[in-house]
MARBA-3410 file (N, C-alpha, C, O; in Angstrom, 1 decimal):
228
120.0,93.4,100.9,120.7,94.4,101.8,122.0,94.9,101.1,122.4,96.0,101.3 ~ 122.8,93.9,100.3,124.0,94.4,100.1,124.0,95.0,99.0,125.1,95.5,98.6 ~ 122.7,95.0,98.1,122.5,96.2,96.9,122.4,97.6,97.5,122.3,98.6,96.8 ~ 122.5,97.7,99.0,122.8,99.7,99.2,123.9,99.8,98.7,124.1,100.7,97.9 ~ 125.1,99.0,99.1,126.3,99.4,99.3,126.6,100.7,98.3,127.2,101.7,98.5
125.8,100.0,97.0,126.3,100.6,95.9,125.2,101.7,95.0,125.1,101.9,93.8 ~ 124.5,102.4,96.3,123.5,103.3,96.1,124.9,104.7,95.8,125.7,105.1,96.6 ~ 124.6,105.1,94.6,124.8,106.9,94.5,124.5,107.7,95.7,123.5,108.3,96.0 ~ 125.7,107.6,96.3,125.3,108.8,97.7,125.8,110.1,96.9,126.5,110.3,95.9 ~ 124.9,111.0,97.9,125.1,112.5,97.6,125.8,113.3,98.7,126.0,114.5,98.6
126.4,112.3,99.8,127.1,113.4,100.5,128.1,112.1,101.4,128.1,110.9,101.3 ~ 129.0,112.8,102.0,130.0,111.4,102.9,129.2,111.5,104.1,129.7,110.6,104.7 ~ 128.3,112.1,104.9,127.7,111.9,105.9,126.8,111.2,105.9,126.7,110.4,106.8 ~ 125.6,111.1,104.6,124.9,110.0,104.2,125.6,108.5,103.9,124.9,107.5,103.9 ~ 126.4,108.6,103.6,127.8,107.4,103.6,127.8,106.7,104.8,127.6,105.6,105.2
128.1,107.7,105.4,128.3,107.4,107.1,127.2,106.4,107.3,127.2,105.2,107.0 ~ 126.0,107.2,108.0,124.6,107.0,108.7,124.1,105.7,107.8,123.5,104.8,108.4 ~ 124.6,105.7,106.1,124.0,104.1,105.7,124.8,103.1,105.8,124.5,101.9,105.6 ~ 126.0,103.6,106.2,127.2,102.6,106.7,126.5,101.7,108.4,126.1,100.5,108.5 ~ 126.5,102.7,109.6,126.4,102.7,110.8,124.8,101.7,110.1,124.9,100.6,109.6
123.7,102.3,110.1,122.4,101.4,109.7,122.7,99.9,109.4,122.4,99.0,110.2 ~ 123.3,99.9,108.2,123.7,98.6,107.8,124.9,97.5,108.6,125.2,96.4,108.2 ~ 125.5,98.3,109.5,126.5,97.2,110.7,125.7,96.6,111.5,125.4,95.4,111.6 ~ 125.0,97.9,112.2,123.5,97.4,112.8,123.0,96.6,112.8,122.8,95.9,113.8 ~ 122.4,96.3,111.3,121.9,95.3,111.1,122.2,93.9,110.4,121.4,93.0,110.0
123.4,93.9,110.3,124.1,92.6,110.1,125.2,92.2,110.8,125.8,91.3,110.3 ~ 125.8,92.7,112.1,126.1,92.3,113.3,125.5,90.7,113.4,125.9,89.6,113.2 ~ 124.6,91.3,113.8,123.8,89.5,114.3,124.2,88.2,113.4,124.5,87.1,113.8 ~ 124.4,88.7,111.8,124.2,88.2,110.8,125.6,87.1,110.7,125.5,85.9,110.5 ~ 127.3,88.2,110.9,128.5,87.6,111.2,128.5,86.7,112.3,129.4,85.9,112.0
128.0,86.2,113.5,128.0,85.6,115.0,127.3,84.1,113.7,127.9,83.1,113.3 ~ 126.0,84.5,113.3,125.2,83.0,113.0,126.2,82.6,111.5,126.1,81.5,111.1 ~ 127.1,83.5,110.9,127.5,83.1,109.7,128.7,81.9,110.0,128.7,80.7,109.5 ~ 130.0,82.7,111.2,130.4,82.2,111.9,130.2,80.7,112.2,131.1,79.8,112.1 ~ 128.8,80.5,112.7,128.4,79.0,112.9,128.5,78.2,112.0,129.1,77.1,111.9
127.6,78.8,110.9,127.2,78.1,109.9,128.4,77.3,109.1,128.4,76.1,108.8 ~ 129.6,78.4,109.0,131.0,77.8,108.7,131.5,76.6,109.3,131.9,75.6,108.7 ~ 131.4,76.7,110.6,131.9,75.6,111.4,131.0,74.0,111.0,131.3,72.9,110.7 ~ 129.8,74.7,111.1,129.1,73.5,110.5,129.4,72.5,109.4,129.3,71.3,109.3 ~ 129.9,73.9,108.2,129.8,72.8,107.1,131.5,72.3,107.5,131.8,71.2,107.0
132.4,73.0,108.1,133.6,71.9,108.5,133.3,71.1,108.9,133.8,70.1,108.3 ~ 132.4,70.7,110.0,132.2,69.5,110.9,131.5,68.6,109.6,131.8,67.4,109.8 ~ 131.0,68.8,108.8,129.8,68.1,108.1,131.2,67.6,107.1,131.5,66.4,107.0 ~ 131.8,68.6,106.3,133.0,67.9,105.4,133.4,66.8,105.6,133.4,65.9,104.8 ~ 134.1,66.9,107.3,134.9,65.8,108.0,134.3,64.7,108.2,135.0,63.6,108.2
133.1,64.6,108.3,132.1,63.6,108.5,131.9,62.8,107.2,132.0,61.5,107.2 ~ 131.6,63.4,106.4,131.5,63.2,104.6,132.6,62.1,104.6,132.3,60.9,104.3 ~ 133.9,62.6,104.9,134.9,62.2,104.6,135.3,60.8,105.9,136.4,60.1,105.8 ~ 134.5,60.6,106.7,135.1,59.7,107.3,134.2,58.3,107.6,134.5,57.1,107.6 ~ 132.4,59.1,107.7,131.4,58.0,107.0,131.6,57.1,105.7,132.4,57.4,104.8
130.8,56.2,105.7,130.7,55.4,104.6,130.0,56.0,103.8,129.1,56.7,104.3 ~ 130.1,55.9,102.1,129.5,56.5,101.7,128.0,56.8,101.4,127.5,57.9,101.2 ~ 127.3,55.6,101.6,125.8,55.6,102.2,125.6,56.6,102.9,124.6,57.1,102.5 ~ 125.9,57.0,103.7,126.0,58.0,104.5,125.9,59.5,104.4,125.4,60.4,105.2 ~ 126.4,59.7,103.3,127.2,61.2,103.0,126.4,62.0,102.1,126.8,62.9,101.4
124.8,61.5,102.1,123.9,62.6,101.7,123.2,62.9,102.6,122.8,64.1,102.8 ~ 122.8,61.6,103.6,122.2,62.4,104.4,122.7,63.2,105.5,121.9,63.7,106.3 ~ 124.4,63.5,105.8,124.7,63.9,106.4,124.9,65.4,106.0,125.1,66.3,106.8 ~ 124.8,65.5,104.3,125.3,66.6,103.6,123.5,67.7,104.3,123.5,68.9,104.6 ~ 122.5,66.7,104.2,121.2,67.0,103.9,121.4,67.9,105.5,121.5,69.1,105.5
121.4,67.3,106.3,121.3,67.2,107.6,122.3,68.7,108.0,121.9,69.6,108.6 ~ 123.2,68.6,107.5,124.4,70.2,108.1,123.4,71.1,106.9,122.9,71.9,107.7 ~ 122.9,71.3,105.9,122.7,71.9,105.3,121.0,72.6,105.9,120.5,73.7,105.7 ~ 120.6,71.6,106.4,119.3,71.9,107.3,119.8,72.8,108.4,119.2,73.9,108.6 ~ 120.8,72.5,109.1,121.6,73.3,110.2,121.6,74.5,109.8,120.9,75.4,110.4
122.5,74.8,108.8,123.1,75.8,108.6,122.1,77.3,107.8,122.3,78.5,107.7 ~ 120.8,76.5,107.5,119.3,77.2,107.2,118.6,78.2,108.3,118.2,79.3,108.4 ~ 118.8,76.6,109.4,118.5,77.5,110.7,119.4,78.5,111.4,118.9,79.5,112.0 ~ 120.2,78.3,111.3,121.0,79.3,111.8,121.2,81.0,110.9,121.3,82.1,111.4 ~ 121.2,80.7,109.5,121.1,81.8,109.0,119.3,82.3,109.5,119.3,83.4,110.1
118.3,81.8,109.4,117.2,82.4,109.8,116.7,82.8,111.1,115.6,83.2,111.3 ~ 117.9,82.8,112.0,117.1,83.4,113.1,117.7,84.9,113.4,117.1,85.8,114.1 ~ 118.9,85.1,112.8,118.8,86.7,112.7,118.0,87.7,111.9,117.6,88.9,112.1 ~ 117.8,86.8,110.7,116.3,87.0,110.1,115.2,87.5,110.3,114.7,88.5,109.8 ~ 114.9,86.6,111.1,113.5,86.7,112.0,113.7,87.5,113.1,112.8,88.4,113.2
115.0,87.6,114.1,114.5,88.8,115.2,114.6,90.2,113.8,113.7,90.9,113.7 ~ 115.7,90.3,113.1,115.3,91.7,112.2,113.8,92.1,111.9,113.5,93.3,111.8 ~ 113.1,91.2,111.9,112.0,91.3,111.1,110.6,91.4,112.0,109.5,91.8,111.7 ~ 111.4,91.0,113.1,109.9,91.1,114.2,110.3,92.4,115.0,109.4,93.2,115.3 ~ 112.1,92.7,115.4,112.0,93.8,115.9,111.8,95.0,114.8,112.0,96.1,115.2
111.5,94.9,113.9,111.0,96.3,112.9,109.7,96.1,112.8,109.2,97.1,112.4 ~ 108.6,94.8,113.1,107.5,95.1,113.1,107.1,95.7,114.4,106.3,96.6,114.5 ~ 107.6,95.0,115.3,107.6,95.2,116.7,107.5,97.1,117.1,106.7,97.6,117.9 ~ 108.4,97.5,116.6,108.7,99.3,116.1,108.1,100.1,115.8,108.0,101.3,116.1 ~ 107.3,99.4,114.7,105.6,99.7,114.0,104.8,100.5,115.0,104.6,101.6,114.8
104.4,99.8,116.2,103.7,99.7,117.1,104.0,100.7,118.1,103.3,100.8,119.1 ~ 104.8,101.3,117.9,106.0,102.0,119.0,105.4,103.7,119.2,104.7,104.1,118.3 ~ 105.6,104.3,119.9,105.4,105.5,119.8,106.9,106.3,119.6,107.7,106.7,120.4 ~ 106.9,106.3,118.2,108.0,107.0,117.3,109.1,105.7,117.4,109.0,104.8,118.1 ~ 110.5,105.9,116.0,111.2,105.5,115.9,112.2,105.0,116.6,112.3,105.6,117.7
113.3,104.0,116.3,114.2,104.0,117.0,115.8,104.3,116.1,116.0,105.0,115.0 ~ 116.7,103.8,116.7,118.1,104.6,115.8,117.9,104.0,114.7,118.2,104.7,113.8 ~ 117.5,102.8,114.4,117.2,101.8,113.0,116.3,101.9,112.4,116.1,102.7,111.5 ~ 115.3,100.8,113.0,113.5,101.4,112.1,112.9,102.4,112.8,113.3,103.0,113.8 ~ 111.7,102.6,111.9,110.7,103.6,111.8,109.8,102.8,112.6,109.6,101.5,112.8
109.3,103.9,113.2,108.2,103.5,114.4,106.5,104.1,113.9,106.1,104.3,112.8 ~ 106.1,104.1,114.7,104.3,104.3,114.8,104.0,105.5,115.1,104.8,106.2,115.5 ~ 103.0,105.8,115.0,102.4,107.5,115.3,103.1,108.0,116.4,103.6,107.2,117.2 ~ 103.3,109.8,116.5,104.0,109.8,117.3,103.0,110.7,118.6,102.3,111.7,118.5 ~ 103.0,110.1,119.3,101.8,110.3,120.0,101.7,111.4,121.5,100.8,112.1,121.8
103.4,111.0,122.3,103.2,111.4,123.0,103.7,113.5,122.8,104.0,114.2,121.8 ~ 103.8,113.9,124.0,104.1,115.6,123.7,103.0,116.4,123.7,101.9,115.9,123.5 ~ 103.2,117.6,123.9,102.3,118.4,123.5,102.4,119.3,122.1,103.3,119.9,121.4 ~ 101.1,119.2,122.1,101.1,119.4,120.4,100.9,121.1,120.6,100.1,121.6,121.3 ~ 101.7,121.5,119.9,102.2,123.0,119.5,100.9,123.6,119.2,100.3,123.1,118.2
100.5,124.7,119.9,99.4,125.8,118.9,99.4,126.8,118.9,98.9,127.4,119.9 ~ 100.1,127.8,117.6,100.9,129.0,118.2,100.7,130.0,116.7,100.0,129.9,115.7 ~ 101.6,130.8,117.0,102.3,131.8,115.9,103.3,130.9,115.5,103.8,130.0,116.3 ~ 103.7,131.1,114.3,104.8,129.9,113.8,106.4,130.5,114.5,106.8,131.6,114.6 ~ 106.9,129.4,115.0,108.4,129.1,115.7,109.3,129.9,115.2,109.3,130.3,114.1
110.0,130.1,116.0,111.3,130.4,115.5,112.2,129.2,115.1,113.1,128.8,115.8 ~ 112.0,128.8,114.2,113.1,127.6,113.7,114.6,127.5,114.0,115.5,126.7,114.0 ~ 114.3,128.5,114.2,116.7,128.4,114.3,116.9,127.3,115.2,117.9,126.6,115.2 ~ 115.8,127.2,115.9,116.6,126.7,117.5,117.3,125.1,116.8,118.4,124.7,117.2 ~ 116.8,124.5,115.8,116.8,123.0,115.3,118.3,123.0,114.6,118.8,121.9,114.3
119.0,123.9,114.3,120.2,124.2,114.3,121.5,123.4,114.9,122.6,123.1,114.5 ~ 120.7,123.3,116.3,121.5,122.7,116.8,120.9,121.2,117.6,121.2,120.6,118.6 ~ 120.2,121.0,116.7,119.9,119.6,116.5,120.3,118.7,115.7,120.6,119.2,114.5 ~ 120.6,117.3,115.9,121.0,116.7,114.7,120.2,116.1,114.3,120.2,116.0,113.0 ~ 118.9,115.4,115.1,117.7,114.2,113.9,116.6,115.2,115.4,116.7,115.5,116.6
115.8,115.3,114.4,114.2,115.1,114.8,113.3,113.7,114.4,113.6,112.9,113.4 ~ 112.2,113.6,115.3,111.4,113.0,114.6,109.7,113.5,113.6,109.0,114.5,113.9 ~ 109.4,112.5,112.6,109.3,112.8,111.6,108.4,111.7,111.3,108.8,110.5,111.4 ~ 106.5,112.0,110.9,106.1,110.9,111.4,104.7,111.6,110.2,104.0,112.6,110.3 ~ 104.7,110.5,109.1,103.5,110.8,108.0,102.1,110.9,108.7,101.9,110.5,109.8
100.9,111.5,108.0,99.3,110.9,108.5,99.3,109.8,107.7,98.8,108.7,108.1 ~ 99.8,109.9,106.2,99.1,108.4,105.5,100.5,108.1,104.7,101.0,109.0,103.9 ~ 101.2,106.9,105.0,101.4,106.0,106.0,101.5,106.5,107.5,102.4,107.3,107.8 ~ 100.5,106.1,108.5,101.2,107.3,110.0,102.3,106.2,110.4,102.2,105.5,111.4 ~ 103.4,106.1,109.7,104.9,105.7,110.2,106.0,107.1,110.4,106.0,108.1,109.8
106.6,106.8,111.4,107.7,107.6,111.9,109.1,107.5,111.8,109.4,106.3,111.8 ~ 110.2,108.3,111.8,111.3,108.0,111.4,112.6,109.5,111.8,112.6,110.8,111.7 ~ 113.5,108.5,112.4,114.4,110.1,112.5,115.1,110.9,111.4,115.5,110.2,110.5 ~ 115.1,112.0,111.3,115.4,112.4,110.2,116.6,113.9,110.4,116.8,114.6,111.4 ~ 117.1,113.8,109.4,118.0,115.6,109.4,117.4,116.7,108.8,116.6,116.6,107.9
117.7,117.7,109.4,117.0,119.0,109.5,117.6,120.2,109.4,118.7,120.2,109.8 ~ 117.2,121.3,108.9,117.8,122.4,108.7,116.8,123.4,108.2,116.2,123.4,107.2 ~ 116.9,124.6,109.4,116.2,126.0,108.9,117.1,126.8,108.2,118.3,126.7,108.2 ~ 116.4,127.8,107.3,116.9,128.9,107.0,115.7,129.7,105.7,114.9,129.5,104.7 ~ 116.3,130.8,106.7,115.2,131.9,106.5,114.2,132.0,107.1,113.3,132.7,106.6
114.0,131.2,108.5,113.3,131.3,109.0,111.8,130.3,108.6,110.6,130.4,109.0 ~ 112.4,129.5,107.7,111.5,127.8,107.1,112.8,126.8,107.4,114.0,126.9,107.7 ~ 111.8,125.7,107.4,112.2,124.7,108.2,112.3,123.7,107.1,111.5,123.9,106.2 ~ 113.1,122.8,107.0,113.7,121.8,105.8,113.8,120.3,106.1,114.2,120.1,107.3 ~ 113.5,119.3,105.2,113.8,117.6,105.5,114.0,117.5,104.1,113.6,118.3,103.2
114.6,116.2,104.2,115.4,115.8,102.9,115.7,114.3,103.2,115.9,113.7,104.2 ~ 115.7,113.8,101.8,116.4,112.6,101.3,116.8,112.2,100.3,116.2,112.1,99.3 ~ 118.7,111.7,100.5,119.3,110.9,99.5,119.1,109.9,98.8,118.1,109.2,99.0 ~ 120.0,109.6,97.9,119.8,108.5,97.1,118.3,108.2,96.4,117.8,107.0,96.4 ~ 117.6,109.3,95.8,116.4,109.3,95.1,116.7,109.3,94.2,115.9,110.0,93.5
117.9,108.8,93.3,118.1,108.6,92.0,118.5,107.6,91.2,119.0,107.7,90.1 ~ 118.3,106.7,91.9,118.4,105.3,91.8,116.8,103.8,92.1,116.0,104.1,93.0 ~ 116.7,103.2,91.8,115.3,102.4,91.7,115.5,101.9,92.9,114.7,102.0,93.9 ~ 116.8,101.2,93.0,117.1,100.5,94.6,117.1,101.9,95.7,116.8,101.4,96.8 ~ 117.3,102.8,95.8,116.9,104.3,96.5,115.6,103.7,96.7,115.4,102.7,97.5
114.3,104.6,95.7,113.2,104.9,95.8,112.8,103.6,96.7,112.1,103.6,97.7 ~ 113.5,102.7,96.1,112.6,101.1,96.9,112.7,101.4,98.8,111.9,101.2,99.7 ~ 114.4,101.9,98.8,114.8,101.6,100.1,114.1,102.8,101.2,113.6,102.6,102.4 ~ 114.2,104.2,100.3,113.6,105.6,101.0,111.7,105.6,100.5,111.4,106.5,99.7 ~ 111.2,105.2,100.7,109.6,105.1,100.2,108.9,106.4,100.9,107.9,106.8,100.5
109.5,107.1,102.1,108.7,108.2,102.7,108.7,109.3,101.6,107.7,109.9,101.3 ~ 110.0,109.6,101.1,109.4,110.7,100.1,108.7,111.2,98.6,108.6,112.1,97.8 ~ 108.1,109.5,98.8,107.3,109.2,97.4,105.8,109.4,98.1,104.8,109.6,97.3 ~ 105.5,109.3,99.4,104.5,108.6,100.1,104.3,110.6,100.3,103.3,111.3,99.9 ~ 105.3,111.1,100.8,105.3,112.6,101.0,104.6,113.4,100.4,103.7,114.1,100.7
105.5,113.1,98.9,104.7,113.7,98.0,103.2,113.7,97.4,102.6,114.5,96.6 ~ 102.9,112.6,98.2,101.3,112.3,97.6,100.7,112.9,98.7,99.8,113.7,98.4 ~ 100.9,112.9,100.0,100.4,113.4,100.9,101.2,113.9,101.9,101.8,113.0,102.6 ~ 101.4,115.1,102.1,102.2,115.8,102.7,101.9,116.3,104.2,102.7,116.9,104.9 ~ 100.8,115.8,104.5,100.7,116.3,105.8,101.3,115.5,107.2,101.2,114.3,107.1
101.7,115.9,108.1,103.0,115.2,108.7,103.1,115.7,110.0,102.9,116.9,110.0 ~ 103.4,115.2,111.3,104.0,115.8,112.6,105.3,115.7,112.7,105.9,114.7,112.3 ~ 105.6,116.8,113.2,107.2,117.0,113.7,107.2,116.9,115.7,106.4,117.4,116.5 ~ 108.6,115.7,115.7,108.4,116.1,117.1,109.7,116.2,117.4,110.6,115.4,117.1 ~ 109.7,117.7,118.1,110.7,118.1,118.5,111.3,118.5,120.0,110.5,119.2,120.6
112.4,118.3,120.8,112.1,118.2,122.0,111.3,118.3,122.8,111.2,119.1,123.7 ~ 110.0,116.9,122.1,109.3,116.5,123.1,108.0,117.7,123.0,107.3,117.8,124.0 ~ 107.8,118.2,122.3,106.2,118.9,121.5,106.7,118.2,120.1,107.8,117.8,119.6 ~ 105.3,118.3,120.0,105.2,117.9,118.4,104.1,119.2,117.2,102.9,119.6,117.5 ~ 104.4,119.2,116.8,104.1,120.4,115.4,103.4,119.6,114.9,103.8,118.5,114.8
102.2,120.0,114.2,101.1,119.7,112.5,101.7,120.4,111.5,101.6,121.7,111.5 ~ 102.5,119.8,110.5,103.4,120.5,109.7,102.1,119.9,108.4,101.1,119.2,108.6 ~ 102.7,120.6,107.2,102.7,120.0,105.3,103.7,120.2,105.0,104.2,121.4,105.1 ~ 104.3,119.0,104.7,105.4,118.5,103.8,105.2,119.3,101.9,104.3,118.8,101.3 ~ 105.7,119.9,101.5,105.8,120.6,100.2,107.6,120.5,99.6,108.4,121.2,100.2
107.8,119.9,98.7,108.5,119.4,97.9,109.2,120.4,97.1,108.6,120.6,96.1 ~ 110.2,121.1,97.2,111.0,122.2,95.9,112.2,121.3,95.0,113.0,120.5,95.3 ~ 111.9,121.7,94.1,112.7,120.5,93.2,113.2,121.7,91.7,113.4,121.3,90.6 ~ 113.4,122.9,92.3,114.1,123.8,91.7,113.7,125.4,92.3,112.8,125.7,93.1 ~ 114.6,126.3,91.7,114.6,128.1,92.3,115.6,128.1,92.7,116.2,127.0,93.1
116.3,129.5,92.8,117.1,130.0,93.6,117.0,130.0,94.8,117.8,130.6,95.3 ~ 116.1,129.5,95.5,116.1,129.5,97.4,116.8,128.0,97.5,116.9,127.4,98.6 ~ 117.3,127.5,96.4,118.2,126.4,96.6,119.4,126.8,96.8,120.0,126.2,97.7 ~ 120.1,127.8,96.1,121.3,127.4,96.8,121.3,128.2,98.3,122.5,128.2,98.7 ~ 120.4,128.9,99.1,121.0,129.1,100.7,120.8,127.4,101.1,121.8,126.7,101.5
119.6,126.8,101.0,118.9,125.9,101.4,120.1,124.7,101.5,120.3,124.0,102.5 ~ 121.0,124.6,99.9,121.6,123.6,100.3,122.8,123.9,101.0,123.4,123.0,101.4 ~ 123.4,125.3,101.4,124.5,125.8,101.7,124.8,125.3,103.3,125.7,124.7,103.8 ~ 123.3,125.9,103.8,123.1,125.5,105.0,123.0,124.3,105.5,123.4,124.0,106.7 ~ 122.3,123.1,104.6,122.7,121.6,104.6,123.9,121.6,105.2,124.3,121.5,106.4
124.9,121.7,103.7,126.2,121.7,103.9,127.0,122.2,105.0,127.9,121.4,105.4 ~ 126.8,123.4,105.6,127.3,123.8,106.8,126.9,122.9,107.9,127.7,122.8,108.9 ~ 125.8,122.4,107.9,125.3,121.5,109.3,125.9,120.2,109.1,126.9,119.6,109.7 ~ 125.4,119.8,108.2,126.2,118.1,108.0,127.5,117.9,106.9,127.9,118.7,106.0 ~ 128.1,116.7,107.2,129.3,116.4,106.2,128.6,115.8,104.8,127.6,115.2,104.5
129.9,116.3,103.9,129.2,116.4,102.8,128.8,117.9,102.3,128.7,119.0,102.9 ~ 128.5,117.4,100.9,128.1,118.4,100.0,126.7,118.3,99.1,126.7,117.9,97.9 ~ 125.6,118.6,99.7,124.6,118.9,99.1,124.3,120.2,98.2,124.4,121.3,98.6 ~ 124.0,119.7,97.0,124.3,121.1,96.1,122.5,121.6,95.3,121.4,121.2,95.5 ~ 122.8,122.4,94.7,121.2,122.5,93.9,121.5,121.6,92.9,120.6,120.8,92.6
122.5,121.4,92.2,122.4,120.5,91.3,122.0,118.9,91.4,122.0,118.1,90.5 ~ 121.8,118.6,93.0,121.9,117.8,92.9,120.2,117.2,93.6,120.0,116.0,93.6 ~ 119.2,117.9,94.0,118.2,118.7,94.1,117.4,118.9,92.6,116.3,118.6,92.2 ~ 118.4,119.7,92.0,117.2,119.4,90.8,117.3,118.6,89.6,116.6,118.6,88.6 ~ 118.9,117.4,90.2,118.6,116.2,89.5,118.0,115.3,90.1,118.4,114.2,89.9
116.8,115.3,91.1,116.3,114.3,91.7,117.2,113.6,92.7,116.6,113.2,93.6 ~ 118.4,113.3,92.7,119.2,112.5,93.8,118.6,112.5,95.0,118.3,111.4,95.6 ~ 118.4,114.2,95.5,118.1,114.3,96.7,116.6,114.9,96.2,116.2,115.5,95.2 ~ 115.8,114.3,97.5,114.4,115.7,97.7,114.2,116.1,98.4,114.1,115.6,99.5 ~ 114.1,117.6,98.0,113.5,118.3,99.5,112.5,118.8,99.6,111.7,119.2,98.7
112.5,118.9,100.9,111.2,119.2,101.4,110.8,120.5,102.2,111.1,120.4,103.4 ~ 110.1,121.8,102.0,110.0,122.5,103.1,108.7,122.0,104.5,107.5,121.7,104.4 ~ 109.1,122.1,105.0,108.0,121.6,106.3,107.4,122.7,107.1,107.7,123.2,108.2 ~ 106.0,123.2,105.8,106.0,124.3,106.0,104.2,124.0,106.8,103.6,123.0,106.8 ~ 103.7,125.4,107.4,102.6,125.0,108.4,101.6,124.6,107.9,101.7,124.6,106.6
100.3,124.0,108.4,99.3,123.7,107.7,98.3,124.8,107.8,98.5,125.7,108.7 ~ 97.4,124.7,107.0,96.4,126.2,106.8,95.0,125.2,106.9,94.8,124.2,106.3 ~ 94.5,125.8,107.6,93.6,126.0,108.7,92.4,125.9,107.7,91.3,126.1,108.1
END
């Protein structure tokens, strides 16, 4: 976990959101560390006032403690993100499961603007069918998703949807509560980059640029309709 810290961000609002993510999830972590500390004091003192016969198995014994205690924040992390799996759509942390509920949109294509004044939609693959909130932005009347930190190995490891994207792009959008049959399609250069990333930039903090787009850092995505 603490190899993000030092992920190449591309914007201070992505800073932000991988900041808030990762308190999230090591909250729990400071409460059991806390313990753990206390332990190996109690265990020192003990060391130090037992006979020495004593003073391995006592070392053995706080050190068994202090195992348990780091592994049960561990473990709820790990069961509530599987647990999430299962979920119908994401939550503010993990990615959730198909998104199931809504009615599914069947139309002339939207007026996008409205998402404007949204901050995260959800965002949910056919293959892997996992879900996830995401940021968003129209313009020109097409509809946009994106992700940081694709320019680094510890990135790709950490963002896997837009590797998974690019192989298969087909995807639902759910947006206050309808959900859209979108394809995901990937631009990774043109001049429709710089409105694309301008408009980024105007919605969120930070500076998303084309250069930085067609160095791979970021990818984007148009989330454009599916053809029939």
């Amino acid at each position: 976990m603490g190899s993000f810290l030092f992920i190449r961000s591309t914007t201070r609002g992505g800073r932000y959101a991988l900041r808030k993510q990762i308190q999230l999830l090591i909250s729990p972590l400071r409460l059991h560390l806390s313990r753990a500390l206390i332990g190996i004091r109690i265990g020192i003192r003990k060391i130090n006032l037992w006979p020495r016969e004593n003073n391995m198995k006592i070392v053995a014994n706080t050190l068994i403690v202090i195992a348990c205690l780091l592994l049960i924040p561990f473990t709820a992390i790990s069961t509530a993100a599987a647990k999430q799996r299962f979920s119908d759509g994401p939550n503010r942390v993990f990615s959730g499961g198909p998104l199931v509920a809504g009615e599914l949109y069947i139309g002339a294509e939207p007026d996008w603007s409205f998402v404007n004044s949204i901050f995260t939609i959800e965002m949910q693959l056919l293959d892997p069918p996992t879900s996830r909130r995401i940021w968003t932005v129209e313009h020109e009347g097409k509809i946009y998703v994106w992700s940081g930190y694709m320019g680094s190995t510890v990135g790709r490891l950490w963002k896997r949807w837009p590797i998974q994207a690019e192989r298969n792009g087909l995807a639902i959008l759910r947006v206050n509560g309808k959900r859209y049959e979108r394809n995901l399609i990937r631009i990774q250069s043109g001049d429709e980059l710089d409105g694309i990333t301008e408009a980024i930039s105007a919605k969120y903090p930070g500076q998303t640029t084309r250069q930085v787009v067609e160095q791979g850092d970021v990818w984007l995505f148009e989330v454009a309709a599916r053809t029939r």
